[in-house]
OpenMM code with the backbone's topology and positions (N, CA, C; nanometers):
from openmm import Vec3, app, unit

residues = "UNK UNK UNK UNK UNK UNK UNK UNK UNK UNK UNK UNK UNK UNK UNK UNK UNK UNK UNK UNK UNK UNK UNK UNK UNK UNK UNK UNK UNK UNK UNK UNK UNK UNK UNK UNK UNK UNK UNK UNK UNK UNK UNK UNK UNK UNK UNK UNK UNK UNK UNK UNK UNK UNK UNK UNK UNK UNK UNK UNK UNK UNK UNK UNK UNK UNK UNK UNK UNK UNK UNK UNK UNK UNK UNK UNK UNK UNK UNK UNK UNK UNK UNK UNK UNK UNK UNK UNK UNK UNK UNK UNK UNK UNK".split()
positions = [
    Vec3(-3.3065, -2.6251, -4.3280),
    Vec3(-3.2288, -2.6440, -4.2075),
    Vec3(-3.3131, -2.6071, -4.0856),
    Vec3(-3.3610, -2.7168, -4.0377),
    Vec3(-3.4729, -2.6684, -3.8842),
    Vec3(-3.3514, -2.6511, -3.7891),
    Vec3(-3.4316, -2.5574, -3.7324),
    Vec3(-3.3346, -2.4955, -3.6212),
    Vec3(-3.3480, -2.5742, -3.4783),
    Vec3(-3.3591, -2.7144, -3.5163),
    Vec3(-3.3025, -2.8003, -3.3980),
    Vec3(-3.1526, -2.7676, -3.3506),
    Vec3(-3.0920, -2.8123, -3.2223),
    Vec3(-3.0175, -2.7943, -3.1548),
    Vec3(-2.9437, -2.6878, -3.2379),
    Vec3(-3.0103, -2.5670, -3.2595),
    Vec3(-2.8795, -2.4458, -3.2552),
    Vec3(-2.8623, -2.3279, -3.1296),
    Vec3(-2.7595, -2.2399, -3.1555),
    Vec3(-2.7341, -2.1903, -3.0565),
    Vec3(-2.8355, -2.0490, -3.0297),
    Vec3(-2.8776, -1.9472, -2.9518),
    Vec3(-2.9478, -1.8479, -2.9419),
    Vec3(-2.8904, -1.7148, -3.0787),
    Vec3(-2.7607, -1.7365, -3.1139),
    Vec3(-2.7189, -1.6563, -3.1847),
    Vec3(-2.7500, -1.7147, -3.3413),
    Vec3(-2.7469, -1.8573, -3.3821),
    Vec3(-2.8248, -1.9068, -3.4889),
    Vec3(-2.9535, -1.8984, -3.4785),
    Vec3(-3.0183, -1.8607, -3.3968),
    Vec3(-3.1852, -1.8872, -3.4039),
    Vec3(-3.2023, -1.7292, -3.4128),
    Vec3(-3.1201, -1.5971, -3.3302),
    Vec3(-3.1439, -1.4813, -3.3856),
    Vec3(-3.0846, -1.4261, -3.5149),
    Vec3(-2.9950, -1.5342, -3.5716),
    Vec3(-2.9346, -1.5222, -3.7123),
    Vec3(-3.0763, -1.5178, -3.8084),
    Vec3(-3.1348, -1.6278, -3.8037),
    Vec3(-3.2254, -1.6719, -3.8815),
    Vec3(-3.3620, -1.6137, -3.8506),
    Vec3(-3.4079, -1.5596, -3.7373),
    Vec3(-3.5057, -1.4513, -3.7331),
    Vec3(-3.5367, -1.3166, -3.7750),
    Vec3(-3.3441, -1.2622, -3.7685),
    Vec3(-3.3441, -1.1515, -3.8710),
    Vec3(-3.3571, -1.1891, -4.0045),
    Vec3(-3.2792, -1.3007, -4.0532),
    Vec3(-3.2970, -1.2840, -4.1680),
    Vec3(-3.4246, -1.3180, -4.2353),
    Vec3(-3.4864, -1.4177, -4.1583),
    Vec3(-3.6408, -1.4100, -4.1729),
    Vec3(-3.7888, -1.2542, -4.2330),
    Vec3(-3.7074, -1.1781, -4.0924),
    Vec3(-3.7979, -1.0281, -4.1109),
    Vec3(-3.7607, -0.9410, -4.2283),
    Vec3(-3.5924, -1.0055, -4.2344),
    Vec3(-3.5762, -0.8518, -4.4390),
    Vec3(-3.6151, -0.9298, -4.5196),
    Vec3(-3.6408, -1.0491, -4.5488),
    Vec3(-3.6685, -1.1272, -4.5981),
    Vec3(-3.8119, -1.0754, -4.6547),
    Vec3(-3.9071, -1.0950, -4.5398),
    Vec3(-4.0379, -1.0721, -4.5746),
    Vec3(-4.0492, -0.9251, -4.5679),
    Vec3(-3.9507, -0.8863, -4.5197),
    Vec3(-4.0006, -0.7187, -4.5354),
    Vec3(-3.9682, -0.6695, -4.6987),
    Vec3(-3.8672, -0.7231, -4.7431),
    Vec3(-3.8631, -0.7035, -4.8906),
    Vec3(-3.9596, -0.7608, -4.9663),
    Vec3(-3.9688, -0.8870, -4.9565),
    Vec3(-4.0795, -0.9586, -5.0637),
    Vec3(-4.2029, -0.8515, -5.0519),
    Vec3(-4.2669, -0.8067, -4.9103),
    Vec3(-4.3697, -0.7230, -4.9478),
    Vec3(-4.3588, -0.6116, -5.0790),
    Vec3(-4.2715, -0.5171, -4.9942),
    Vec3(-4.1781, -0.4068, -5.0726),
    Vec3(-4.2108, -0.4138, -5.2347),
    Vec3(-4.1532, -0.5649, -5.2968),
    Vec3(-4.1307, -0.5886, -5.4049),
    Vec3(-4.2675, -0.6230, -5.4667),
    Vec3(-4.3465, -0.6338, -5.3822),
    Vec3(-4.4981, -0.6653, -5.4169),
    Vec3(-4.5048, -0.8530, -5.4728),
    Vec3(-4.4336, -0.8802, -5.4088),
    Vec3(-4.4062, -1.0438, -5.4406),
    Vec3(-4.4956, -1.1435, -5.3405),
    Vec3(-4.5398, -1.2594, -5.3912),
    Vec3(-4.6069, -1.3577, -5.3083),
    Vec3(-4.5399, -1.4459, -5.2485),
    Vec3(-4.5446, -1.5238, -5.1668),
    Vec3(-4.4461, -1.6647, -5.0959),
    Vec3(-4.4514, -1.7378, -5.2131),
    Vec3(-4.5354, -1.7644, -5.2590),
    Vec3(-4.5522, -1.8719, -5.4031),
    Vec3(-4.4499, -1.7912, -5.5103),
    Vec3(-4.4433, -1.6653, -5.5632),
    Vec3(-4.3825, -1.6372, -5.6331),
    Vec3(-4.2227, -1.6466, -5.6100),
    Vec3(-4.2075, -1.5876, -5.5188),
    Vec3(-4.0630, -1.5866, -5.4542),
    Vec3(-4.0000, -1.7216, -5.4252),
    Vec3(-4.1014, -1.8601, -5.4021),
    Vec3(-4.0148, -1.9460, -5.3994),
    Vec3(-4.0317, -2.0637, -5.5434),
    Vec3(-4.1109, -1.9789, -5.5966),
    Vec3(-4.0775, -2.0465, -5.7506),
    Vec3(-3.9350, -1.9855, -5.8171),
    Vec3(-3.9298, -1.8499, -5.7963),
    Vec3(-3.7736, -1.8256, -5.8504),
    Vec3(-3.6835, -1.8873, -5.7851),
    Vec3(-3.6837, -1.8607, -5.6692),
    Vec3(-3.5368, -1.9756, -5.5927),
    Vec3(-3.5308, -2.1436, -5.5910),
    Vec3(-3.6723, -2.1995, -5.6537),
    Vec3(-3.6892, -2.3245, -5.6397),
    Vec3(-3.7328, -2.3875, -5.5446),
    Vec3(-3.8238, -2.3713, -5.4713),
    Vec3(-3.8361, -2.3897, -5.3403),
    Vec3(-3.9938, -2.3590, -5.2975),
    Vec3(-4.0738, -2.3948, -5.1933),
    Vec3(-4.1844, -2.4476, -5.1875),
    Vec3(-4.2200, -2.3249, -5.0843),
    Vec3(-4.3379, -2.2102, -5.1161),
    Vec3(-4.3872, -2.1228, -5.0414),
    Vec3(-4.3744, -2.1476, -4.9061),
    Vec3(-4.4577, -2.2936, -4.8664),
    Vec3(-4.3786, -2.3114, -4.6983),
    Vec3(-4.2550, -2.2978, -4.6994),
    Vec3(-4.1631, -2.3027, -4.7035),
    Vec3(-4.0368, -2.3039, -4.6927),
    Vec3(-3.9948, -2.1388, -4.6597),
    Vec3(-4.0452, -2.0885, -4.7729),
    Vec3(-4.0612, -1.9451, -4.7618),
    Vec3(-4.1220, -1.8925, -4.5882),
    Vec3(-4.2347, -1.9440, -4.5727),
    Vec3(-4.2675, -1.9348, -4.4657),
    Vec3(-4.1722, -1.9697, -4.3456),
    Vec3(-4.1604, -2.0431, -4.3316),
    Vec3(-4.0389, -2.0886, -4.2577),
    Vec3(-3.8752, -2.0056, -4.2625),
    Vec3(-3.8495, -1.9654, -4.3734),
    Vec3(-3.7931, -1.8536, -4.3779),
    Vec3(-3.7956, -1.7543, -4.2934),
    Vec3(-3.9552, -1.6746, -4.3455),
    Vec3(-3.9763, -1.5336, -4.2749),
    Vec3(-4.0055, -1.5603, -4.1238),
    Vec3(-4.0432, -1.6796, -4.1051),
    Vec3(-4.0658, -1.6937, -3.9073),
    Vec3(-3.9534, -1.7121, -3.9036),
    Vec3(-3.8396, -1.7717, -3.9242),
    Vec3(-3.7038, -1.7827, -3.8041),
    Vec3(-3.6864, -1.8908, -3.7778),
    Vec3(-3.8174, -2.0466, -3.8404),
    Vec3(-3.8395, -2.1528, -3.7912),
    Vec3(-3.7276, -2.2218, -3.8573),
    Vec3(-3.7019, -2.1960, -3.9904),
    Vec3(-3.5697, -2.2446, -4.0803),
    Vec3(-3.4729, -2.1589, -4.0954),
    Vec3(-3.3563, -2.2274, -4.1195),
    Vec3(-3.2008, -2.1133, -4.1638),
    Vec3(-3.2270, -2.1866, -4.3158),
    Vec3(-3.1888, -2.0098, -4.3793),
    Vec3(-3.2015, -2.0268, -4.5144),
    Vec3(-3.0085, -2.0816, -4.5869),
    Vec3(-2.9998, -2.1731, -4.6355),
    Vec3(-2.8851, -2.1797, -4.7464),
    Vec3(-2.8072, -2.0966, -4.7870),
    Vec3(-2.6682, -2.1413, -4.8015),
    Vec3(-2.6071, -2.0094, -4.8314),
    Vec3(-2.6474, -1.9429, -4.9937),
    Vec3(-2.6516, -2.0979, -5.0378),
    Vec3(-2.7001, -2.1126, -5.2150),
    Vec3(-2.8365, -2.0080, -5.2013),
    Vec3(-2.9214, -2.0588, -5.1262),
    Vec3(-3.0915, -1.9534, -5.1243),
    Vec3(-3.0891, -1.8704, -5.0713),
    Vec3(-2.9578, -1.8138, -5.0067),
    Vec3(-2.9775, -1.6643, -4.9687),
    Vec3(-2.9390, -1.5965, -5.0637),
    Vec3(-2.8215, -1.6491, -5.1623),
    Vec3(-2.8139, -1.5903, -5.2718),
    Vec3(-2.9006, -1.5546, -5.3532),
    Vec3(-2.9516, -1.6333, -5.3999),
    Vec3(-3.0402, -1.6483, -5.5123),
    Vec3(-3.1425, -1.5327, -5.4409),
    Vec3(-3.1910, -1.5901, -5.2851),
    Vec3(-3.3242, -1.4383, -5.2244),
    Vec3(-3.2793, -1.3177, -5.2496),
    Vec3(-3.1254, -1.2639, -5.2200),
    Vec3(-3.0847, -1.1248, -5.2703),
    Vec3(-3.0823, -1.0839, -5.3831),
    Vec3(-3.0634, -1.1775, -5.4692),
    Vec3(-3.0480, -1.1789, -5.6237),
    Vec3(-3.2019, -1.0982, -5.6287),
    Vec3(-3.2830, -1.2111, -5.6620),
    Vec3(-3.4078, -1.1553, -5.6608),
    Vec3(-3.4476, -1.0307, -5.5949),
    Vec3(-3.4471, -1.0158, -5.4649),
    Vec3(-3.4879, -0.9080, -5.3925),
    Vec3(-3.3903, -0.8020, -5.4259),
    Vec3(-3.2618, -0.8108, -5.5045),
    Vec3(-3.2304, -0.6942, -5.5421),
    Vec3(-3.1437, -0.6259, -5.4678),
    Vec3(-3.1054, -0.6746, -5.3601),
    Vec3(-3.0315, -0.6611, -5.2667),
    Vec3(-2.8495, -0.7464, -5.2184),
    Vec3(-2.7790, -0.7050, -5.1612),
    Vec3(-2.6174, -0.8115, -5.0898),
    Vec3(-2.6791, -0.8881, -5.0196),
    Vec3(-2.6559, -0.9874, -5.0146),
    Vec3(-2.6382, -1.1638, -4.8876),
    Vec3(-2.6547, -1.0539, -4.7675),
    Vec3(-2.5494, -0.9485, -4.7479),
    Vec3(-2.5308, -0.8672, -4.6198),
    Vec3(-2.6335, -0.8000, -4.5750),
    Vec3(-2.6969, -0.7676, -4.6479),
    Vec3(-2.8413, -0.6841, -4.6587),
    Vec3(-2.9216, -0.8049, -4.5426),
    Vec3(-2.9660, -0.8930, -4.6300),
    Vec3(-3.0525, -0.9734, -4.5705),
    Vec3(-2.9980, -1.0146, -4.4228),
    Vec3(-2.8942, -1.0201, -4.4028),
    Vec3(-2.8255, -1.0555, -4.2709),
    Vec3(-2.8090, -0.9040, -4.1751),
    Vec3(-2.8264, -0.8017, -4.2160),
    Vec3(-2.8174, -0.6992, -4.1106),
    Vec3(-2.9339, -0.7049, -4.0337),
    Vec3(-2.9226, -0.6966, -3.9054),
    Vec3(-3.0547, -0.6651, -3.8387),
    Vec3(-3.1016, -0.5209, -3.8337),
    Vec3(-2.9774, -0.4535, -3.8670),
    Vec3(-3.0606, -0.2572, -3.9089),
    Vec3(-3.1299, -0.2646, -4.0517),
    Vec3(-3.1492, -0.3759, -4.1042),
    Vec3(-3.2027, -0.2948, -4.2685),
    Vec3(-3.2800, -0.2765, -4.2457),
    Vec3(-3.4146, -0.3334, -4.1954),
    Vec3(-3.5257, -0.2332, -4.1671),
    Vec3(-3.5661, -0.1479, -4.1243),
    Vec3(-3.4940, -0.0972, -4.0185),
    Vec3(-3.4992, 0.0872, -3.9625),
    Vec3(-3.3871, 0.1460, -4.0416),
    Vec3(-3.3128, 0.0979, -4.1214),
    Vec3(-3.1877, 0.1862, -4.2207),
    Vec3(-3.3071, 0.2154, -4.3515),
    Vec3(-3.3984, 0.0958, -4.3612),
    Vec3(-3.4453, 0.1371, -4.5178),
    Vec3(-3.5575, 0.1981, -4.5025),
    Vec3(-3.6527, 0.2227, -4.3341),
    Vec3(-3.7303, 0.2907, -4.3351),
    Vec3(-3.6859, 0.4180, -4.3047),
    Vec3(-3.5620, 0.4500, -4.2669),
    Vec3(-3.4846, 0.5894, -4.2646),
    Vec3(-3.4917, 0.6070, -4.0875),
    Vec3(-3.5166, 0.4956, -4.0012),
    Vec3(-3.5703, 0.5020, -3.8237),
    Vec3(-3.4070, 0.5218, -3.8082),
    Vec3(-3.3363, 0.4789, -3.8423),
    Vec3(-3.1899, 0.4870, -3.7688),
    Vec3(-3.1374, 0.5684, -3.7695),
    Vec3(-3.1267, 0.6650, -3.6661),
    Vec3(-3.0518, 0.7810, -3.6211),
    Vec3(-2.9478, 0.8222, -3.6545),
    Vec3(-2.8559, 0.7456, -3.6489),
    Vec3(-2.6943, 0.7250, -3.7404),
    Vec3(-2.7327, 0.7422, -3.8887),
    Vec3(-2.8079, 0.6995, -3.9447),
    Vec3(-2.8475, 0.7052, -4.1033),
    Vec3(-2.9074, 0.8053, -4.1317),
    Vec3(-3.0049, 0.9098, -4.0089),
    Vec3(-3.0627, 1.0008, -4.0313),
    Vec3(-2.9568, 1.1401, -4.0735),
    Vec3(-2.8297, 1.0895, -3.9326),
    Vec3(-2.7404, 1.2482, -3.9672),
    Vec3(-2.6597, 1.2366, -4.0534),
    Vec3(-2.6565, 1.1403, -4.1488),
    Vec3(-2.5547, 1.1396, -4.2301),
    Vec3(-2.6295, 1.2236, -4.3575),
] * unit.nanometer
topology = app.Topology()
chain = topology.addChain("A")
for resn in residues:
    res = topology.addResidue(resn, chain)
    for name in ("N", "CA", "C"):
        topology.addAtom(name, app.Element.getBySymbol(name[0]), res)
């Protein structure tokens, strides 16, 4: 899904989910090639993923959490990466 005519809130939809995206695959010690052989899908694509340039499927976001081990919600928060590096203040005093 190229992010022709979408709105600023679909294009920052798909940029977050872009960054947990690739911030997990690192994490997991996974390659673009690997990660989009499990979901079916072509490392560019992947790429396109982690830039923000494509919105991922509801079907391939599944399947990315599946894999990555993680909720659909996960990948869609824009705090998971300062929640999972422990940066979020709110997460710190709890």
């Amino acid at each position: 899904m190229p992010n022709r005519h979408r709105t600023s809130e679909e294009l920052e939809f798909n940029a977050t989910v872009g960054r947990n995206i690739r911030f997990l695959r690192k994490k997991k010690n996974l390659n673009q090639t690997r990660l989009a052989n499990v979901i079916g899908t072509s490392f560019q694509q992947i790429q396109k993923y982690e830039k923000g340039s494509n919105g991922v499927s509801s079907i391939k976001l599944k399947l990315l959490a599946k894999k990555l081990n993680v909720s659909m919600d996960v990948l869609a928060d824009p705090m998971m990466i300062a929640t999972y590096e422990g940066l979020n203040n709110e997460h710190n005093q709890s």
